[in-house]
C-alpha positions in Angstrom: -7.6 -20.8 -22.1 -10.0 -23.0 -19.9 -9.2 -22.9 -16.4 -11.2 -24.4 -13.1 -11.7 -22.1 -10.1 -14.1 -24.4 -8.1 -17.0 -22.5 -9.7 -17.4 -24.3 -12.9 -16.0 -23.6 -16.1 -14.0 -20.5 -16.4 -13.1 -18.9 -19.5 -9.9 -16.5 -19.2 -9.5 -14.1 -21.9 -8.8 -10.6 -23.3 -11.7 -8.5 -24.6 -11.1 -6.2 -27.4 -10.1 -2.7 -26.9 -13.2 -0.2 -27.0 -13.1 3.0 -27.9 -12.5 6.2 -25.8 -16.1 7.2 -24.2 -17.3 9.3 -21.3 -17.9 5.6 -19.2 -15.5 4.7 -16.6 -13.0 2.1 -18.3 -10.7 -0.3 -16.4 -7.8 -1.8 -17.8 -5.2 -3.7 -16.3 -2.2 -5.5 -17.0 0.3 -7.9 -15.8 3.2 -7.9 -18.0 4.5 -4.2 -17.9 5.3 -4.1 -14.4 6.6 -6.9 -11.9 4.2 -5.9 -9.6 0.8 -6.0 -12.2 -1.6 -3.3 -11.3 -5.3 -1.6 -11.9 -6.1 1.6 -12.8 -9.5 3.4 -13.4 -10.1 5.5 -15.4 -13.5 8.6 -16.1 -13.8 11.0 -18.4 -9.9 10.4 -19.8 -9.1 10.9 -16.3 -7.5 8.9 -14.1 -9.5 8.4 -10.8 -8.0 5.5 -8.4 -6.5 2.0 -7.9 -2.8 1.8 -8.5 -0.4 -1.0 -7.4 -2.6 -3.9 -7.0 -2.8 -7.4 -8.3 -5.5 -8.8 -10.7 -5.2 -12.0 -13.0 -4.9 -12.1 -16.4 -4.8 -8.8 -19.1 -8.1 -7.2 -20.1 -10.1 -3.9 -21.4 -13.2 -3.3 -19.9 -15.7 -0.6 -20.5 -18.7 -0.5 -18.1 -21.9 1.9 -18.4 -22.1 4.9 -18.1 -20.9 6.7 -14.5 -23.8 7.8 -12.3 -22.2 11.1 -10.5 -25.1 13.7 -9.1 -24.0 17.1 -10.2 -23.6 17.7 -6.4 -20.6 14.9 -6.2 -19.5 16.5 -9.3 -18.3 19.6 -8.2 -17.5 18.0 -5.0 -14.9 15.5 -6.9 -13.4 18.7 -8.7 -13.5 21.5 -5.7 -9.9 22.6 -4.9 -9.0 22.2 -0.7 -10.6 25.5 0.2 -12.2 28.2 -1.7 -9.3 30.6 -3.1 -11.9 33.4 -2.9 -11.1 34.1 1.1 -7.3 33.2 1.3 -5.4 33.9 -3.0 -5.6 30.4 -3.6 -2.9 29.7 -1.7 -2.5 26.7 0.9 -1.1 27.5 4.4 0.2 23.6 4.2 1.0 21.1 2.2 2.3 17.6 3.0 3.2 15.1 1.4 3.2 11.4 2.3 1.2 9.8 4.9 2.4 7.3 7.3 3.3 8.0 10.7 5.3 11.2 10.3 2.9 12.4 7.3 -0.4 11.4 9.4 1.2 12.9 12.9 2.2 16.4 11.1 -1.8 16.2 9.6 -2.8 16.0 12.9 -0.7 19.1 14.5 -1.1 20.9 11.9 -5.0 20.3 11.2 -5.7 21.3 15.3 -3.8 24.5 15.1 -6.2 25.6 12.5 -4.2 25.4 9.3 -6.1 22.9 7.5 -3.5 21.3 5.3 -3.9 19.6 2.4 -2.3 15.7 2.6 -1.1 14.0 -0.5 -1.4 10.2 0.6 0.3 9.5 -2.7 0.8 5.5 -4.1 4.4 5.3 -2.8 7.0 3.7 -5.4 6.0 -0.3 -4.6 3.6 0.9 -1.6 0.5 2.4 -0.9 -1.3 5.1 1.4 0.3 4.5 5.4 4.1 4.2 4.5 5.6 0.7 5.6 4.0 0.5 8.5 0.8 -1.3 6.0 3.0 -3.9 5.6 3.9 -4.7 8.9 2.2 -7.3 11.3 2.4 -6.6 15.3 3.2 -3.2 16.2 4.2 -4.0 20.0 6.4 -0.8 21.0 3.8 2.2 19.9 2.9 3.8 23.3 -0.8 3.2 24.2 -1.5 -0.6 23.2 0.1 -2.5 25.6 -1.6 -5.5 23.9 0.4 -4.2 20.2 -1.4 -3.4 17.3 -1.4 -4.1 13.9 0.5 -1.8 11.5 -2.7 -1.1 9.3 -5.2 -0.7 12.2 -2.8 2.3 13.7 -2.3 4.0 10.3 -6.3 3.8 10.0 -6.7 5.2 13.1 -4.0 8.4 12.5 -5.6 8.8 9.2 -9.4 8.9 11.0 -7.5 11.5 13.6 -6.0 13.4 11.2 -9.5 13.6 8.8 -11.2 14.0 11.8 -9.5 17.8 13.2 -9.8 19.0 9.5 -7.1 17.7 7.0 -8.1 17.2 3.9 -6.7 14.1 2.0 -6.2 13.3 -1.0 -4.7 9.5 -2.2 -2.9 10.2 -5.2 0.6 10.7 -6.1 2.6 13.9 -6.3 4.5 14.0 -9.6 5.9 17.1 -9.4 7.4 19.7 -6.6 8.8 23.3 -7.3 10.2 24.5 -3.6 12.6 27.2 -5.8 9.6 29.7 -6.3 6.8 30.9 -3.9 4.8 30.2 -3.0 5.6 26.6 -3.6 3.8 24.7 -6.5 2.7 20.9 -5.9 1.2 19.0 -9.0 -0.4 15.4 -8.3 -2.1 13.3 -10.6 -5.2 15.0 -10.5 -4.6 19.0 -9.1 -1.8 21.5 -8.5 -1.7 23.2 -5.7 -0.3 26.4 -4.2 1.4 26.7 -0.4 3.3 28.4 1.5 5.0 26.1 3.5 5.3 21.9 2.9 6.2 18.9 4.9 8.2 16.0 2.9 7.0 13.1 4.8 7.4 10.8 1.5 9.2 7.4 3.5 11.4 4.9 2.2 10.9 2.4 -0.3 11.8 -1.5 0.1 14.9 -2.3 -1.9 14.9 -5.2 -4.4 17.6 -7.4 -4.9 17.4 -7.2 -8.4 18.0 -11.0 -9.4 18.3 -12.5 -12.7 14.6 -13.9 -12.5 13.3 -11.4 -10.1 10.8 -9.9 -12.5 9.8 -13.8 -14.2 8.8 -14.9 -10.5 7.3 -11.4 -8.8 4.2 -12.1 -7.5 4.8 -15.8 -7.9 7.1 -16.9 -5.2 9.2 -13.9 -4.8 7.5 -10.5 -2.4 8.6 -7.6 -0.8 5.5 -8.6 1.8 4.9 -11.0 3.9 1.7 -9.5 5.3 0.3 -9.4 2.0 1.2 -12.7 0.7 2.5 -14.9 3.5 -1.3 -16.5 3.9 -1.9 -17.3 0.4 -2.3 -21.1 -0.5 1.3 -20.8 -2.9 3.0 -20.5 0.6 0.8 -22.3 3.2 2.6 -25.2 5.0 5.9 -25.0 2.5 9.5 -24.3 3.5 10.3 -20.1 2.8 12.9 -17.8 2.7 13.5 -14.5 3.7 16.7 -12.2 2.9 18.0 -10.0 5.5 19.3 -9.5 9.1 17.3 -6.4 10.4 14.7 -6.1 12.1 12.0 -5.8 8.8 14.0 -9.3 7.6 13.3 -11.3 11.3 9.8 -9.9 11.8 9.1 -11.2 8.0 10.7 -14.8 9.2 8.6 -14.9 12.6 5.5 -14.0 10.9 5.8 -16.1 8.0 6.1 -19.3 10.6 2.7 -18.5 11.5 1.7 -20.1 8.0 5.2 -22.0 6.6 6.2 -25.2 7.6 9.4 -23.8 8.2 11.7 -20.4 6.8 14.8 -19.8 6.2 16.7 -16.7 7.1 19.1 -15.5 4.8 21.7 -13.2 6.3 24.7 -11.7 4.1 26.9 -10.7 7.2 28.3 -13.0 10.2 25.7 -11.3 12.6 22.0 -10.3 13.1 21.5 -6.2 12.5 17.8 -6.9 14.5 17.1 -5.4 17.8 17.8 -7.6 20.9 14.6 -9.2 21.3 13.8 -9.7 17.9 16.8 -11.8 17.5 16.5 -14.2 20.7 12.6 -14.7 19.3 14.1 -15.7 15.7 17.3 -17.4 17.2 15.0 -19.7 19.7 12.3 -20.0 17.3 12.8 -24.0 16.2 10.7 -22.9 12.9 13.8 -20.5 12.0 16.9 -21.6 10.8 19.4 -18.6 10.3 22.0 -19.0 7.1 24.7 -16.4 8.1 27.6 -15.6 5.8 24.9 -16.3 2.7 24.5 -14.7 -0.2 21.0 -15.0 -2.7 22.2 -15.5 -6.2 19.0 -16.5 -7.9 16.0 -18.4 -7.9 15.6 -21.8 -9.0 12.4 -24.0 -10.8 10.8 -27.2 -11.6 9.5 -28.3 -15.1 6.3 -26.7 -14.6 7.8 -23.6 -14.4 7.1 -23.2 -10.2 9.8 -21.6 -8.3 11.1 -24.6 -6.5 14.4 -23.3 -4.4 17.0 -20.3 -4.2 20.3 -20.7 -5.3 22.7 -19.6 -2.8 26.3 -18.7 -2.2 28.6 -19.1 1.3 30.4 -16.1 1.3 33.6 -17.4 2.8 33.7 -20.5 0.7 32.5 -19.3 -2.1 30.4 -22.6 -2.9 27.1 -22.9 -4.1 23.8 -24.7 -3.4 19.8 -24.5 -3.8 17.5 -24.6 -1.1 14.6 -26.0 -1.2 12.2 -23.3 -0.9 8.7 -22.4 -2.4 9.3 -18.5 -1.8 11.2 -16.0 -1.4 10.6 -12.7 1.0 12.6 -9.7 1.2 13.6 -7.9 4.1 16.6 -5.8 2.9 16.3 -2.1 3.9 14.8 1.0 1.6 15.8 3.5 -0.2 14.2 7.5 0.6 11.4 8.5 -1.4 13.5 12.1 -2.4 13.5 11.8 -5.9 10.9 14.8 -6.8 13.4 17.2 -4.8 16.9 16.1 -6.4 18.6 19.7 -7.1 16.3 21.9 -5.1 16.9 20.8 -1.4 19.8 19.5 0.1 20.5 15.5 -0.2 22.6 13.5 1.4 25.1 10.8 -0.7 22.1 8.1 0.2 19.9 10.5 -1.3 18.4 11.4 2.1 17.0 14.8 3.2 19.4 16.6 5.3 17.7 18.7 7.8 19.5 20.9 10.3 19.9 18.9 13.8 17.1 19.1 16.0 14.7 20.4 13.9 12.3 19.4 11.1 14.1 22.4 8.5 15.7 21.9 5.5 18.4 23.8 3.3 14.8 25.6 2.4 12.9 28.0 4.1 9.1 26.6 4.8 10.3 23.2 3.4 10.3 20.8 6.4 10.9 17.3 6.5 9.7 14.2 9.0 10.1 10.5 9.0 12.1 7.9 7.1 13.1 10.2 4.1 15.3 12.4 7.1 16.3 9.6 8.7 18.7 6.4 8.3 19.4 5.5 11.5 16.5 4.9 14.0 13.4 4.5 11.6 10.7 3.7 14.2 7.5 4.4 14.2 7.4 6.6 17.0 10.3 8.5 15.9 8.9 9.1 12.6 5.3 10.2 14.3 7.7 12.7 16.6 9.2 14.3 13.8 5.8 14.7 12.3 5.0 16.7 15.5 8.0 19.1 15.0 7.6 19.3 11.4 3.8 20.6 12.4 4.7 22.9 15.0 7.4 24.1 12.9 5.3 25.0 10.2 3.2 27.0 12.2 5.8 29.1 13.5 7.6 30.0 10.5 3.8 31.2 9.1 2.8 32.8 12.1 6.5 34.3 11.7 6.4 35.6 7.8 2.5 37.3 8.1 1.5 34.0 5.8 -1.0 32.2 8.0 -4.4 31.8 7.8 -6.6 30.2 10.2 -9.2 27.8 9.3 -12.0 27.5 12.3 -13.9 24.7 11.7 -15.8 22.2 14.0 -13.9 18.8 13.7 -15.7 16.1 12.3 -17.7 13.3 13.9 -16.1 9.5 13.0 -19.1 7.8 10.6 -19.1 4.2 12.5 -20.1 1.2 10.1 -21.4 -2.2 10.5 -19.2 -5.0 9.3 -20.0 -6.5 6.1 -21.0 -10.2 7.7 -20.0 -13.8 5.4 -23.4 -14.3 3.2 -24.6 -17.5 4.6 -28.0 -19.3 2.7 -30.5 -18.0 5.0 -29.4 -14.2 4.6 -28.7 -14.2 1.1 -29.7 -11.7 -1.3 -29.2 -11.6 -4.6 -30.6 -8.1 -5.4 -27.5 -6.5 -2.7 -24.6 -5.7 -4.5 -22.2 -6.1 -1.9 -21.1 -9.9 -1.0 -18.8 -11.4 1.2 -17.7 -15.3 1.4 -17.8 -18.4 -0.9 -21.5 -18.6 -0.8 -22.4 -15.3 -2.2 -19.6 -15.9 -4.9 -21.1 -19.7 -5.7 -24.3 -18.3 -6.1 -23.6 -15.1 -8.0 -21.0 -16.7 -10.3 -24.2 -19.3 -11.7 -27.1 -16.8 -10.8 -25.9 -13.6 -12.0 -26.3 -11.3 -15.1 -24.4 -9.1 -14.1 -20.3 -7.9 -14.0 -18.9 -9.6 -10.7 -15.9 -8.2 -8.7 -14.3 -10.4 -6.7 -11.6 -9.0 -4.2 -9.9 -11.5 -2.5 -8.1 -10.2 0.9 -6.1 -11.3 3.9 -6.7 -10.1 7.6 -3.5 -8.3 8.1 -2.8 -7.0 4.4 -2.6 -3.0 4.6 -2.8 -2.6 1.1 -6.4 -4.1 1.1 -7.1 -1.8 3.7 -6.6 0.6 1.1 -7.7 -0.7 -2.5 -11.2 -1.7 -0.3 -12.7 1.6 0.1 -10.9 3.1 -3.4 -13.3 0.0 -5.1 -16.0 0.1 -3.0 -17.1 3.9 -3.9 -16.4 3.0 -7.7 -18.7 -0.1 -7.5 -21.6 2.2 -5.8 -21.7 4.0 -8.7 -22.9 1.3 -10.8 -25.6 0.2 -8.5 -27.6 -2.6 -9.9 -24.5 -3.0 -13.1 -22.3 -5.2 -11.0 -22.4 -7.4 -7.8 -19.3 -7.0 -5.3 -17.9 -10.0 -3.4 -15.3 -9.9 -0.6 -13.7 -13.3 0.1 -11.0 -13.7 3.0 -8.4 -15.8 1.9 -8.0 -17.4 4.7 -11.6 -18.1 5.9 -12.1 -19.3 2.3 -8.9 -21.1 1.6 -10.5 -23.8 -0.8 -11.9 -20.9 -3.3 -9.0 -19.0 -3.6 -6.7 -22.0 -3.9 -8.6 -22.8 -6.5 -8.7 -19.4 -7.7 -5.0 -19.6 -7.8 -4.4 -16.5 -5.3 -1.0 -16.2 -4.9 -1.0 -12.8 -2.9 -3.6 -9.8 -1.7 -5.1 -7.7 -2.9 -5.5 -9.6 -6.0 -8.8 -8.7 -8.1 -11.2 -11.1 -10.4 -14.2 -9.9 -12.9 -16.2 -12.3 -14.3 -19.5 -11.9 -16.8 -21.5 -14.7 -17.8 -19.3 -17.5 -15.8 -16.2 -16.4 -18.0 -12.9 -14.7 -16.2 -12.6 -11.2 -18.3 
């Protein structure tokens, strides 16, 4: 299959499967999930990237990994040594977000150094929803707001910085009935006497009859992520919902559409006060109350062209014109892991007693979205992080179970900006790249593996697939050449790419697309 990404000639196709070997292999896929994803892979172990775009199917095996046997037994050293305390954590919590990143904090300052499973939430990443969310004006302390992945970072920097220790992978299995209480992740199990549930909520889909055919290509769950790419840039959108996730979606998209459609089932707008006189005397918004979204329309070419929708009172039906489709229609708690051992409500949220952080179990706390269905801020979820923390610490210092950790916190590690590669600057013998020069240059110059990630300034899940790629491409140094291109500085490249959201992942070898 011959395609043209402004670089030449570009050969798309899937290499054969190799056998197992100690390497690191990568193979992703686009066709067994809506949203496709990455996954690495080293010694039959899996060691990162889930959740994020790349094009086309593929199998790659790369040489072999370059780990120091110092690394080594760094990558595989449990939280603390279980020589001083019986292998047994003073804290574990799980989730990261506000409430998650707030209890690391508290809890990492009084000494307790607990162990934080960032965990790939179902459809999100490390940093709960706030990585998907634009201007954060109503967090006290930036009166000028800030941007919902540039506070996570900074709680996660606090957090890592008093003594947490974090770990992004996903916990797969919780046993609260026995103590101490046993948490198994992807890649360790882990012993505590106490845990935070700080697991969030999860965006709800509306499940449409060509929801999965067009996920990723005209229908989202983000509009941080993929409102900026070139599918959506100066076309007419939609976005379902009433809320205040559903209007901030419509406001923000207007920054890129040519105009968006609000999509409101009920005869009313659920959003806060101001958020609904911004989207009500926004002349970019048109609301559509009383409407129903039955399914998505296309064109010949197999595009998504409009929504089919349905007035409620009338009961008649009609497309709109639309290139794509956002959703903004409320979550559903993360609780799943802890059906039948702590108490749920009919929504499936954790009950706690009022007031407090406690559950129906003794030492099992709970903070943020997954206790709470009615305010859901991020302040509120950061303050129940706080009592979930403090609570901990009593019920330890209560029971004769807690150990203190002294340790001197740790200094932030301030990096330079990787800068655009411009002709003058240019290296070819750096691995890192950023921009469509280094990318015009490697794609006809280079023998090696290239890597091209293509972001977007306010996508939180770039955020956290950058770093996660990053370490894996420094250990094959010399092997492959990185390259970093902003999808919005370099709109012709990754229109031409066909980029229809962020993160979204390329490899080429030899100017062909693997």
């Amino acid at each position: 299959m011959a395609a043209r990404i402004g670089l030449g000639p570009v050969t798309a196709h899937r290499a054969a499967m190799a056998p197992p070997s100690p390497s690191l292999s990568l193979y992703s896929f686009s066709s067994l999930h809506p949203t496709p994803n990455i996954i690495f892979f080293s010694r039959r172990k899996h060691v990162g990237l889930d959740q994020f775009r790349t094009h086309h199917r593929s199998f790659i095996t790369l040489p072999p990994l370059r780990v120091s046997a110092a690394a080594s037994v760094q990558e595989e050293a449990s939280p603390a040594s279980p020589d001083t305390y019986g292998g047994v954590e003073n804290l574990v919590i799980i989730g990261s977000g506000p409430a998650g990143y707030t209890a690391g904090i508290y809890a990492a300052r009084a000494n307790l150094k607990p162990v934080v499973f960032e965990g790939y939430q179902v459809g999100g990443v490390p940093g709960g929803q706030l990585m998907t969310t634009t201007e954060v004006e109503n967090f006290p302390g930036f009166p000028d707001g800030i941007t919902g992945p540039d506070l996570m970072d900074k709680m996660r920097k606090q957090a890592e910085r008093w003594g947490a220790v974090l770990f992004q992978e996903d916990v797969e299995f919780i046993d609260v009935k026995t103590r101490p209480f046993t948490i198994r992740s992807t890649d360790r199990e882990v012993k505590s006497h106490s845990v935070i549930i700080a697991t969030g909520a999860t965006a709800k889909r509306l499940n449409l009859p060509r929801e999965d055919e067009f996920w990723s290509r005209g229908i989202s769950a983000c509009a941080i992520c993929d409102g900026a790419s070139p599918l959506f840039k100066g076309q007419v959108l939609a976005v379902v919902g009433g809320g205040d996730t559903a209007t901030e979606e419509a406001l923000y998209l207007t920054k890129y559409a040519r105009h968006v459609h609000l999509l409101v089932r009920r005869d009313q707008l659920r959003a806060s006060k101001a958020m609904q006189d911004r989207v009500i005397n926004n002349p970019n918004v048109t609301v559509h109350f009383n409407t129903e979204t039955v399914d998505v329309v296309s064109n010949s070419k197999g595009q998504m062209s409009g929504v089919l929708i349905r007035n409620i009172d009338s009961g008649e039906e009609s497309v709109l014109d639309v290139k794509g489709l956002f959703y903004g229609i409320g979550h559903t708690p993360n609780s799943e892991l802890l059906a039948g051992q702590i108490e749920l409500d009919s929504s499936g949220y954790v009950l706690v007693k009022e007031g407090t952080a406690e559950t129906s179990v003794q030492g099992v706390f709970a903070a943020g979205d997954v206790q709470d269905h009615e305010w859901r801020q991020a302040i509120t979820a950061a303050g129940t992080g706080c009592v979930a923390a403090l609570s901990v610490e009593r019920y330890l210092a209560s029971n004769n179970l807690l150990i203190e950790f002294h340790q001197p916190k740790t200094e932030e590690v301030k990096k330079d900006p990787t800068d655009r590669d411009v002709q003058e600057r240019f290296d070819i013998s750096l691995t890192k790249h950023k921009g469509q020069y280094a990318l015009r240059k490697l794609y006809h110059e280079s023998p090696r593996l290239i890597c091209v990630l293509y972001t977007s300034p306010t996508c939180g899940p770039c955020r956290t697939l950058k770093p996660i790629l990053s370490k894996v491409i420094d250990e094959f140094d010399q092997n492959v050449h990185f390259v970093e291109i902003d999808i919005e500085e370099d709109q012709e490249v990754a229109e031409a790419a066909g980029i229809m959201g962020t993160p979204c992942v390329q490899f080429f070898k030899n100017k062909d697309m693997i």
